[in-house]
PyMOL CGO cylinders between C-alpha atoms (Angstrom):
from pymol import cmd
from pymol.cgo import CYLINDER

trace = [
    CYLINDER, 23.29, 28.46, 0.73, 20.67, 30.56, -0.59, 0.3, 1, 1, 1, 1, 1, 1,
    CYLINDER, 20.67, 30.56, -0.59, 17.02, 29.00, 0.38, 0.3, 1, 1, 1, 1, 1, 1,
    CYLINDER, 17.02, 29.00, 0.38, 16.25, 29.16, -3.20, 0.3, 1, 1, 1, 1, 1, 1,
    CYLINDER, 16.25, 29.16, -3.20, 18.94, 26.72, -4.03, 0.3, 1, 1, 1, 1, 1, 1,
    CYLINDER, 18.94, 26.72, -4.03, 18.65, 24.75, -0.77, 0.3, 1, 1, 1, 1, 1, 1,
    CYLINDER, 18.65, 24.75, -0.77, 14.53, 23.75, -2.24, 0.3, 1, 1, 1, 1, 1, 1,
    CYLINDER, 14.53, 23.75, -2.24, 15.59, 23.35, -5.29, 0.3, 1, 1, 1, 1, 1, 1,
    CYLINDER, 15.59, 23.35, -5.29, 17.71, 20.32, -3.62, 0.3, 1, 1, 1, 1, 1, 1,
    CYLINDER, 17.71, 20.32, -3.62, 15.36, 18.94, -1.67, 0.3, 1, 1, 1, 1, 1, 1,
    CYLINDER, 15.36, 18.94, -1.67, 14.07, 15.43, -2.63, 0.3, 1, 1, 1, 1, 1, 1,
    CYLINDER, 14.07, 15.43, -2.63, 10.38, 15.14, -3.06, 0.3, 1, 1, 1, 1, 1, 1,
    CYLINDER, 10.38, 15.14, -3.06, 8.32, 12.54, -2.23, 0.3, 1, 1, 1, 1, 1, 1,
    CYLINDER, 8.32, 12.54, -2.23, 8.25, 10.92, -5.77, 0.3, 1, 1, 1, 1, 1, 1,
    CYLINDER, 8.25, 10.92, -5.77, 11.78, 9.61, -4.84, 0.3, 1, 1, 1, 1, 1, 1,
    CYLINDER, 11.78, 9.61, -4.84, 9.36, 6.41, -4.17, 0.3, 1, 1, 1, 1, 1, 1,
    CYLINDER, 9.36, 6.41, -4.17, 8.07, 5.24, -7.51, 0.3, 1, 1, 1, 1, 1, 1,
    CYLINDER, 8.07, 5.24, -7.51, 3.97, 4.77, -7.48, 0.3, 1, 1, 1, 1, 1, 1,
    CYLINDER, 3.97, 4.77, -7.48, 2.95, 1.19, -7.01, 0.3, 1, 1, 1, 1, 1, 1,
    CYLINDER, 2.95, 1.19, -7.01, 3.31, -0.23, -10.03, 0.3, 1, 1, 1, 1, 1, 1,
    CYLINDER, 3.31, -0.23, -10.03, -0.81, -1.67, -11.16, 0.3, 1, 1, 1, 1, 1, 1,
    CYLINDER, -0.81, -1.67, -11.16, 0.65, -3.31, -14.35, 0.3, 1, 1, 1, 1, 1, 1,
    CYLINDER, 0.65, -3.31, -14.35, -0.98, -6.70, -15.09, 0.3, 1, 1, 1, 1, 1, 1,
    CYLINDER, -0.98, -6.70, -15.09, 0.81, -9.52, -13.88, 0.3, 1, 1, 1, 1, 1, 1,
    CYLINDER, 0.81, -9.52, -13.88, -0.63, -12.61, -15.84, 0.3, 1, 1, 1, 1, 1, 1,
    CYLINDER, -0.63, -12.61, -15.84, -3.56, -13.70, -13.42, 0.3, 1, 1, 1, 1, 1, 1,
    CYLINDER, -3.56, -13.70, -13.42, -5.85, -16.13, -15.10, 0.3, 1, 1, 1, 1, 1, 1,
    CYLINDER, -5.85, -16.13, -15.10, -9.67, -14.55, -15.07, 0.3, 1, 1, 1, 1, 1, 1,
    CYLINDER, -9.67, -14.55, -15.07, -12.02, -16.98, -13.14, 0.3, 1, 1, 1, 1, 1, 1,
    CYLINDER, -12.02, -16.98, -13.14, -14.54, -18.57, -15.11, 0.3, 1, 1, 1, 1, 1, 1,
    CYLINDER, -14.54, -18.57, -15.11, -16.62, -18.55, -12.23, 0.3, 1, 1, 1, 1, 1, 1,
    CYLINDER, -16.62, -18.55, -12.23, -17.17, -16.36, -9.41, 0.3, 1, 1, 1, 1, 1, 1,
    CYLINDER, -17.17, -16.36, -9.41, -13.80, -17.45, -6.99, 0.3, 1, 1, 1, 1, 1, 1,
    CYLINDER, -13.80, -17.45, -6.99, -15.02, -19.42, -4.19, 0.3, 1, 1, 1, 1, 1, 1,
    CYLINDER, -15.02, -19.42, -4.19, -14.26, -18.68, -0.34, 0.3, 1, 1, 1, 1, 1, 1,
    CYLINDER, -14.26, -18.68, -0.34, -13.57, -21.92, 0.48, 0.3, 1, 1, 1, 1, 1, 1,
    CYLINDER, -13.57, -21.92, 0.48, -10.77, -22.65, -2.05, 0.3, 1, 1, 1, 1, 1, 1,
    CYLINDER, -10.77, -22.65, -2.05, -7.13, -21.66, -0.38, 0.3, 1, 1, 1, 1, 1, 1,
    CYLINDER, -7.13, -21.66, -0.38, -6.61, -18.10, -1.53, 0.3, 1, 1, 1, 1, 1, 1,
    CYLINDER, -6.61, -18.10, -1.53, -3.02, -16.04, -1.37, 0.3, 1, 1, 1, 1, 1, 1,
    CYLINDER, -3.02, -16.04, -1.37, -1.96, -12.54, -1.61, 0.3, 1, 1, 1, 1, 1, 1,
    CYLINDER, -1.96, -12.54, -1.61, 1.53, -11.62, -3.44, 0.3, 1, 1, 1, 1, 1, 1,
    CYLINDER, 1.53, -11.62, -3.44, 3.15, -8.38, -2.54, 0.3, 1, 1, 1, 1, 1, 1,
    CYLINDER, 3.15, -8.38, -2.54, 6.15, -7.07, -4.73, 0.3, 1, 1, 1, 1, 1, 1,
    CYLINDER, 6.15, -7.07, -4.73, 7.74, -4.01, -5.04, 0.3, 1, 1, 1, 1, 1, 1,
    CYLINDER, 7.74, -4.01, -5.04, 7.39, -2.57, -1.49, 0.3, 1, 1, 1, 1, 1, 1,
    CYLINDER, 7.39, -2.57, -1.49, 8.79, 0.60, -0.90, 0.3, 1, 1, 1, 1, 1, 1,
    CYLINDER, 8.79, 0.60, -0.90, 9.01, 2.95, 2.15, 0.3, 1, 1, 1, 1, 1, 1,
    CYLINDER, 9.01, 2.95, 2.15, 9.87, 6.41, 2.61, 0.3, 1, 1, 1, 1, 1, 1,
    CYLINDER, 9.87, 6.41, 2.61, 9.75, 8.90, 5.49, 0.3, 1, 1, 1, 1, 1, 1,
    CYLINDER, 9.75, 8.90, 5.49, 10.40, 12.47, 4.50, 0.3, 1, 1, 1, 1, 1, 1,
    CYLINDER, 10.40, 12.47, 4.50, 10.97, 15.34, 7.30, 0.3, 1, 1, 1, 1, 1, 1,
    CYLINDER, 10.97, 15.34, 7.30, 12.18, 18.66, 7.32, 0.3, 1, 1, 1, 1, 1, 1,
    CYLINDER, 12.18, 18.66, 7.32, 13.44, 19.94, 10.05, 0.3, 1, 1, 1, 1, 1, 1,
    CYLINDER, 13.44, 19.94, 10.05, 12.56, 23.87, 11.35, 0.3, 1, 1, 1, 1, 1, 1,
    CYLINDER, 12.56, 23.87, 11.35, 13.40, 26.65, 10.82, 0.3, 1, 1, 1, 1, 1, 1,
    CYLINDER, 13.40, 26.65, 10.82, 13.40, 25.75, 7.00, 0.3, 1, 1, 1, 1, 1, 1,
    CYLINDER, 13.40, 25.75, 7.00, 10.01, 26.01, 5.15, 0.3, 1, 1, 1, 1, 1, 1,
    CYLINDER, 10.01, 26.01, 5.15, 9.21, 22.48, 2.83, 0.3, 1, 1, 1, 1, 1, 1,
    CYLINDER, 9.21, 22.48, 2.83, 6.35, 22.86, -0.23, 0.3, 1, 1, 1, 1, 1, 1,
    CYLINDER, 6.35, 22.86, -0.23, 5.21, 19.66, 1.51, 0.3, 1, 1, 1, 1, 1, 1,
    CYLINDER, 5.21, 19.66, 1.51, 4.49, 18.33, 4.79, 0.3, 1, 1, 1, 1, 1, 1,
    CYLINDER, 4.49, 18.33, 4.79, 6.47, 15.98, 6.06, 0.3, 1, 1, 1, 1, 1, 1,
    CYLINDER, 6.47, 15.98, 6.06, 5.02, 12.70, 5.19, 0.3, 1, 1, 1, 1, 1, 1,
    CYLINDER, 5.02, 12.70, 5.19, 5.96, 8.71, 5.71, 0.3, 1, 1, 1, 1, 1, 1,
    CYLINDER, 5.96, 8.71, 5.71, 4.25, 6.41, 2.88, 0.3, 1, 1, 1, 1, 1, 1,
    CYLINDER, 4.25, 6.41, 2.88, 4.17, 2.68, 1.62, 0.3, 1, 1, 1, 1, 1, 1,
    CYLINDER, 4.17, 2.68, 1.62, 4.03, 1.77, -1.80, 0.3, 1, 1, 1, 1, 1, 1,
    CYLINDER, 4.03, 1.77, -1.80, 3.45, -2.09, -2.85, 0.3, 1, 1, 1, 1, 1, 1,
    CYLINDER, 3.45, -2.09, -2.85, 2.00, -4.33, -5.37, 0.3, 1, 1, 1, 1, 1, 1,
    CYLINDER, 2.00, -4.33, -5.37, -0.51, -6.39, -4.75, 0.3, 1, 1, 1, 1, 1, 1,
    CYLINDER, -0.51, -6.39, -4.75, -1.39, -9.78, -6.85, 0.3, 1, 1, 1, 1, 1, 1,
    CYLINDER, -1.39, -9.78, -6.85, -4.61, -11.76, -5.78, 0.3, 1, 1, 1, 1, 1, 1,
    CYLINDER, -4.61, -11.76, -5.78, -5.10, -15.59, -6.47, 0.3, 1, 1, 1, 1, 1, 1,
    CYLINDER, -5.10, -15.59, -6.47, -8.63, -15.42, -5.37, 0.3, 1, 1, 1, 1, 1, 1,
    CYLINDER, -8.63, -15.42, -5.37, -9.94, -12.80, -8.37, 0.3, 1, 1, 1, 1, 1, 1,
    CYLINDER, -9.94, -12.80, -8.37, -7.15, -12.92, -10.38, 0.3, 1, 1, 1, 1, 1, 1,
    CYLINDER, -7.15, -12.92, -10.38, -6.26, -9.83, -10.14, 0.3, 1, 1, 1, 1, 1, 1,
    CYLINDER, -6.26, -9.83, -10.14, -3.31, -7.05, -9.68, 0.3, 1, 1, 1, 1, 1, 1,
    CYLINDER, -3.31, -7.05, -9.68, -3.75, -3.57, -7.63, 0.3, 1, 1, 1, 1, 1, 1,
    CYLINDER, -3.75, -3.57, -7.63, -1.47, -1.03, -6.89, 0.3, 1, 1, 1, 1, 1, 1,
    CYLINDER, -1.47, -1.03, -6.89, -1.77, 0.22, -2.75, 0.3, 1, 1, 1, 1, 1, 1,
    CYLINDER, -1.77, 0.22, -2.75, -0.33, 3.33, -0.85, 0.3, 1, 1, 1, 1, 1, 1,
    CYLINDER, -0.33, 3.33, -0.85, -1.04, 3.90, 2.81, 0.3, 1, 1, 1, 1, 1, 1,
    CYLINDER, -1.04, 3.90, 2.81, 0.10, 7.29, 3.59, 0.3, 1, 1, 1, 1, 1, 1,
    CYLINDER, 0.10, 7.29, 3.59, 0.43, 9.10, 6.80, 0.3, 1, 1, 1, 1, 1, 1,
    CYLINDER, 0.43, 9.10, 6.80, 1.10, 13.19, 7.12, 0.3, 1, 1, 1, 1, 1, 1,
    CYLINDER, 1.10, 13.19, 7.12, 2.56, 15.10, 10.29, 0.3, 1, 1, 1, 1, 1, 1,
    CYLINDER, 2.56, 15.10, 10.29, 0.75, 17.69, 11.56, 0.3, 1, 1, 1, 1, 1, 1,
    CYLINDER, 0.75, 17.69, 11.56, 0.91, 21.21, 11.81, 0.3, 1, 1, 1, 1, 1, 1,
    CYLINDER, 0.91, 21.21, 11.81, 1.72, 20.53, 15.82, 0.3, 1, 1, 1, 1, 1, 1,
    CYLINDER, 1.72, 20.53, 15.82, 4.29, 18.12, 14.73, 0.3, 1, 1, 1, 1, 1, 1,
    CYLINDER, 4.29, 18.12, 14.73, 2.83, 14.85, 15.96, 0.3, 1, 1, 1, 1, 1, 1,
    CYLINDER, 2.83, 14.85, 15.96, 2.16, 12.08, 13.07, 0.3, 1, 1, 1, 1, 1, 1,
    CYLINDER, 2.16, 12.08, 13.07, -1.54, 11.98, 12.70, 0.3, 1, 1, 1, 1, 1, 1,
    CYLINDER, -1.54, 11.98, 12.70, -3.04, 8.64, 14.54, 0.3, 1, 1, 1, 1, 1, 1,
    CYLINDER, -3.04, 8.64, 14.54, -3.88, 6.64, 11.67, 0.3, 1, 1, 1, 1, 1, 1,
    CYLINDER, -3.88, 6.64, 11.67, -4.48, 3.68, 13.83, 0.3, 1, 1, 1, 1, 1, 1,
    CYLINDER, -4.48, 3.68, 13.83, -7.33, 2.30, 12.70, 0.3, 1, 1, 1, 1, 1, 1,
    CYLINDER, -7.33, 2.30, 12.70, -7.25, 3.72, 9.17, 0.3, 1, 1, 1, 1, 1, 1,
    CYLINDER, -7.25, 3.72, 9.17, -8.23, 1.23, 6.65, 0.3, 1, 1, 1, 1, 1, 1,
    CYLINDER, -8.23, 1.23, 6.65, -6.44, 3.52, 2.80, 0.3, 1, 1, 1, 1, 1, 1,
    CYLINDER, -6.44, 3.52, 2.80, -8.43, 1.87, 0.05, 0.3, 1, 1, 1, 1, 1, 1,
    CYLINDER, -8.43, 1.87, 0.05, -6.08, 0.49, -3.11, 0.3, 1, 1, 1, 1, 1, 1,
    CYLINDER, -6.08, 0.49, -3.11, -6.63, 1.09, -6.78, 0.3, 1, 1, 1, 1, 1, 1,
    CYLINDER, -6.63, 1.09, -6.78, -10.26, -0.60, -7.22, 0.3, 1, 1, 1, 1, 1, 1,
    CYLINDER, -10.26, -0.60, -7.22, -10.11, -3.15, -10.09, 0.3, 1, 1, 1, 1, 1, 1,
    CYLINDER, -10.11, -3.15, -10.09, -12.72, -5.67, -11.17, 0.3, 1, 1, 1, 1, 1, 1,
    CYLINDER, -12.72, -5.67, -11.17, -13.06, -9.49, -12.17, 0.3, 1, 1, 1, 1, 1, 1,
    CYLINDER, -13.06, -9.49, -12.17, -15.61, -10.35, -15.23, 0.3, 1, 1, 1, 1, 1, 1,
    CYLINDER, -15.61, -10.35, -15.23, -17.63, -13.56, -14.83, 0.3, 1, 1, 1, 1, 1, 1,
    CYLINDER, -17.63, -13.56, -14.83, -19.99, -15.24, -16.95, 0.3, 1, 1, 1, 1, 1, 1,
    CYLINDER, -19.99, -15.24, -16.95, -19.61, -11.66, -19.34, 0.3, 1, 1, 1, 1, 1, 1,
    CYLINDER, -19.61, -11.66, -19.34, -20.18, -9.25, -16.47, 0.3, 1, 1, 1, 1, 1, 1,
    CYLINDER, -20.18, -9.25, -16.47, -17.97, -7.27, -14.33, 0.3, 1, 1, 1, 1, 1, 1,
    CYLINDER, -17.97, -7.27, -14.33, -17.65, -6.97, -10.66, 0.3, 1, 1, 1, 1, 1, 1,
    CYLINDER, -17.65, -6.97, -10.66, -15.70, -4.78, -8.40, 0.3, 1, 1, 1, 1, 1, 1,
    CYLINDER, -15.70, -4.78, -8.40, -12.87, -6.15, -6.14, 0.3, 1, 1, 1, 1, 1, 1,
    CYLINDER, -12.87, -6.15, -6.14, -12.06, -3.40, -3.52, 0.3, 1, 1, 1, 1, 1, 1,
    CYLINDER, -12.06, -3.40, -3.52, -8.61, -3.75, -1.99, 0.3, 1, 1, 1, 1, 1, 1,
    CYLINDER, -8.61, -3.75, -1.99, -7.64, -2.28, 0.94, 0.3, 1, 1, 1, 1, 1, 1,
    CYLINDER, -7.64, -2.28, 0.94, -4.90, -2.32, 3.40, 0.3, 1, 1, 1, 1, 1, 1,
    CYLINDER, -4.90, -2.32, 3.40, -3.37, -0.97, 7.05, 0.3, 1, 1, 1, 1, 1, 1,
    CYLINDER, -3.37, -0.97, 7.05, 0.02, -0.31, 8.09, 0.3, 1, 1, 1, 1, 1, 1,
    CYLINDER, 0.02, -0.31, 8.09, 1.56, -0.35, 11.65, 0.3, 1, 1, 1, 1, 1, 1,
    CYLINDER, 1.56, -0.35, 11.65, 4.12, 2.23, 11.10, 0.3, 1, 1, 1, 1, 1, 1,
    CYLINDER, 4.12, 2.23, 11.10, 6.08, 1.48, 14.37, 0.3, 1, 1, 1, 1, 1, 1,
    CYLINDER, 6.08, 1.48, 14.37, 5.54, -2.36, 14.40, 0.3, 1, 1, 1, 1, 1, 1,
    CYLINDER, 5.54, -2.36, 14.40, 5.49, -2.76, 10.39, 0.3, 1, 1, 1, 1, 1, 1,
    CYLINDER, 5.49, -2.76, 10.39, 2.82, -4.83, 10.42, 0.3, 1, 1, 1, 1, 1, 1,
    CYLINDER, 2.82, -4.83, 10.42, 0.73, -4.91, 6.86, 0.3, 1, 1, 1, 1, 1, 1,
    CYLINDER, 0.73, -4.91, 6.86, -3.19, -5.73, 6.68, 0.3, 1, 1, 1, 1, 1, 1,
    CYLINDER, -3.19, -5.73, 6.68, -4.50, -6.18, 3.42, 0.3, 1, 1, 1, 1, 1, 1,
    CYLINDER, -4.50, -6.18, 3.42, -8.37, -7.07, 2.79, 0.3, 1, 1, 1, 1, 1, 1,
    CYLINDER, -8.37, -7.07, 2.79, -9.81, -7.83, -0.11, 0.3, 1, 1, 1, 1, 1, 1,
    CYLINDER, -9.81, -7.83, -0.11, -14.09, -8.28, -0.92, 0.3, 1, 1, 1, 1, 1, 1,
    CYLINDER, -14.09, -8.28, -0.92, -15.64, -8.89, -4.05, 0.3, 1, 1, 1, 1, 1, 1,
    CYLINDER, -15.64, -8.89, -4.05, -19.42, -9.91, -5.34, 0.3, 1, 1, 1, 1, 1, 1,
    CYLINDER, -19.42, -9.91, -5.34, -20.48, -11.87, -7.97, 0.3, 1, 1, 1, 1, 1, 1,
    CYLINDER, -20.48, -11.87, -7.97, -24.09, -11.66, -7.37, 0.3, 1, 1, 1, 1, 1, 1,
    CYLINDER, -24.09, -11.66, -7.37, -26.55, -9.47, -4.58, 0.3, 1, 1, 1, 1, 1, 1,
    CYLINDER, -26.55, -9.47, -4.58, -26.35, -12.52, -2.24, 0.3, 1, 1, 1, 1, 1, 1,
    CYLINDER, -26.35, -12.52, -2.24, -22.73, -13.48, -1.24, 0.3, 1, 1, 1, 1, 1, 1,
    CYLINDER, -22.73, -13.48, -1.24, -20.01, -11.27, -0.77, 0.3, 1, 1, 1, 1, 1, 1,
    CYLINDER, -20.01, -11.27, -0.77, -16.72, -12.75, -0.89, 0.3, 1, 1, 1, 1, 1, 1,
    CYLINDER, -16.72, -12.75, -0.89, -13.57, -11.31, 1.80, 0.3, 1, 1, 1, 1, 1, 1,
    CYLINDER, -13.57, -11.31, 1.80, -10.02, -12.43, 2.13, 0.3, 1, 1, 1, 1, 1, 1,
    CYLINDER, -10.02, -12.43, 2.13, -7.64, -11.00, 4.58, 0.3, 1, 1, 1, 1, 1, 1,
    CYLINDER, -7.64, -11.00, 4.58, -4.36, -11.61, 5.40, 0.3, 1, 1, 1, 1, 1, 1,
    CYLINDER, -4.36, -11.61, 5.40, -1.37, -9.90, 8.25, 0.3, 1, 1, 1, 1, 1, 1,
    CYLINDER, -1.37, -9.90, 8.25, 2.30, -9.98, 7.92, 0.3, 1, 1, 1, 1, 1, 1,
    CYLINDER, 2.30, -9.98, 7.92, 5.33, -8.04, 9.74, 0.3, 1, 1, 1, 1, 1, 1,
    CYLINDER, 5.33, -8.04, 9.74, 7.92, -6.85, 6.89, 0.3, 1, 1, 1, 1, 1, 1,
    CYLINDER, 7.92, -6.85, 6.89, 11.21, -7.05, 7.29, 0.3, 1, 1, 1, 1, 1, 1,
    CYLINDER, 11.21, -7.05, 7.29, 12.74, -3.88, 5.72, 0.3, 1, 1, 1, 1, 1, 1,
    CYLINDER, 12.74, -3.88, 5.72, 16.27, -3.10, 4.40, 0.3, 1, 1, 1, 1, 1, 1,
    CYLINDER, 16.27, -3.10, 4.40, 16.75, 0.46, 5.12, 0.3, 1, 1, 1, 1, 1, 1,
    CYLINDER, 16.75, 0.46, 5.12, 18.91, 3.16, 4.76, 0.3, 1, 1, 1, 1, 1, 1,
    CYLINDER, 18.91, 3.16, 4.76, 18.73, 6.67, 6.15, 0.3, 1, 1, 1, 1, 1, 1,
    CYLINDER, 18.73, 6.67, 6.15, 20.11, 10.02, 4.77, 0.3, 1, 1, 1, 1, 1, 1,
    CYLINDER, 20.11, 10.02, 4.77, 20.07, 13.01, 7.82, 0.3, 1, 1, 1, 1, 1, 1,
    CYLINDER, 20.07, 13.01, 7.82, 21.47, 16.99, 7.23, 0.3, 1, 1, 1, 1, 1, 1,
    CYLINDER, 21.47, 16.99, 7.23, 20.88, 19.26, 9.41, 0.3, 1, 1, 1, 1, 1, 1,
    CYLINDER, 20.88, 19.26, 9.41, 17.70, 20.35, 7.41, 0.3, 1, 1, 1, 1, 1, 1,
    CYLINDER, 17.70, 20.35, 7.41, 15.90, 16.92, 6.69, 0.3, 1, 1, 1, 1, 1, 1,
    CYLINDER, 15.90, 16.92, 6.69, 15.45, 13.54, 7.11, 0.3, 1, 1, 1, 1, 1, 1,
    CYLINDER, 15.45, 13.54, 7.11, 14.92, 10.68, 4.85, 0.3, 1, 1, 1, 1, 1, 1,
    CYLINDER, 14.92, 10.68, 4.85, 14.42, 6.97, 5.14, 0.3, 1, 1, 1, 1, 1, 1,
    CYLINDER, 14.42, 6.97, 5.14, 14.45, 4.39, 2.40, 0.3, 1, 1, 1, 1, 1, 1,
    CYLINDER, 14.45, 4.39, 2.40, 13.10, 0.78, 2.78, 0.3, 1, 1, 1, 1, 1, 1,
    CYLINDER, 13.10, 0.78, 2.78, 12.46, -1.57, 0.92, 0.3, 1, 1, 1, 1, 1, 1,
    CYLINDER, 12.46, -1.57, 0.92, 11.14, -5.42, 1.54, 0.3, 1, 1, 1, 1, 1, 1,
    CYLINDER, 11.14, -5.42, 1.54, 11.52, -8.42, -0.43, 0.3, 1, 1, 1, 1, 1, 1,
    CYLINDER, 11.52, -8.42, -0.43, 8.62, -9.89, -2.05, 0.3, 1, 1, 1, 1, 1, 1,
    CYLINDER, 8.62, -9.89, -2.05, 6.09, -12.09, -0.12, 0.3, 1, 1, 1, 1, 1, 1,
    CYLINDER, 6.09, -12.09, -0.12, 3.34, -14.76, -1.00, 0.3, 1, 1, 1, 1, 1, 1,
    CYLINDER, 3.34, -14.76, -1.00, 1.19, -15.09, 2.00, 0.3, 1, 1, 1, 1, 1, 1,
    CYLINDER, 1.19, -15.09, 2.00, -2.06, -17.47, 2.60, 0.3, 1, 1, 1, 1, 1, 1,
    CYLINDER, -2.06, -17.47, 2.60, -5.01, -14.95, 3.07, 0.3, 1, 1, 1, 1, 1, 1,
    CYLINDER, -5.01, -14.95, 3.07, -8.17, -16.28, 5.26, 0.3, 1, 1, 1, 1, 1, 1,
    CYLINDER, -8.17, -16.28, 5.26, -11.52, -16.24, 3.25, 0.3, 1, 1, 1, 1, 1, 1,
    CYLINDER, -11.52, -16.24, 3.25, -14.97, -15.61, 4.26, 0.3, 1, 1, 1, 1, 1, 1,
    CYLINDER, -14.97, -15.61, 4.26, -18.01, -15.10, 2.49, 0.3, 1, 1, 1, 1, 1, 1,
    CYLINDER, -18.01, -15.10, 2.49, -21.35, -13.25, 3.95, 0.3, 1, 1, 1, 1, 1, 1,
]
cmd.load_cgo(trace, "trace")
């Protein structure tokens, strides 16, 4: 096979559809969402995929493992879309994203006729698949609002290997899970 026709076959990474940010129907607080109120987080729509090509053949991207999800806050009200990507280096080790916090699409909640940033953000343990989300938000200069919450996923995966690349698929079922709050 020409190499021509052999990239021209070659999946790229959008075989894992962006995280989906459209609304789900979250009711907008009236007031500023308290921390002491039980809060949740729902994730939908998680997808996985881990891309590698394998040398001698060349790859207009690096190889690259990502996870997509949806993300659905009680607290707020609100819906985010969150990717936490890692890239392998040029020496071929995965870069150690170990204490990487990837920030989510920022959104914001509107109280009392003004608007206020939630920031989303979240941390993956690739080999344990262990997902961190937190979440902060601020309806005035004096108390900041945080929720946080930690689950292990249990993927359904399946895996595609040639002799020239490597691809993984996952996917997880959807997940409501109780976030702690905190306020400062």
């Amino acid at each position: 096979m020409h190499i021509h026709n052999f990239l021209t076959t070659l999946p790229l990474l959008t075989l894992v559809p962006p995280a989906s940010t459209h609304a789900i129907p979250l009711p907008q607080p009236q007031s500023c969402p308290s921390h002491e109120t039980p809060q949740s987080f729902t994730l939908s729509s998680i997808t996985y995929l881990r891309y590698e090509v394998s040398p001698p053949f060349s790859s207009p991207q690096p190889n690259t493992t990502q996870l997509v999800f949806e993300l659905a806050s009680s607290g707020p009200g609100i819906s985010t879309g969150c990717a936490v990507q890692n890239v392998m280096a040029a020496d071929g080790h995965w870069a150690d994203d170990s204490s990487v916090w990837q920030a989510c699409v920022e959104r914001s909640i509107t109280v009392g006729g003004r608007s206020y940033p939630v920031k989303t953000s979240a941390h993956f343990d690739w080999d344990a698949w262990r997902l961190s989300v937190n979440q902060t938000w601020a309806c005035d200069e004096s108390v900041t609002i945080s929720q946080f919450s930690a689950l292990t996923l249990a993927p359904s995966c399946t895996e595609n290997k040639t002799g020239s690349q490597y691809i993984k698929e996952c996917t997880a079922p959807d997940v409501v899970i109780s976030a702690t709050s905190g306020n400062t």
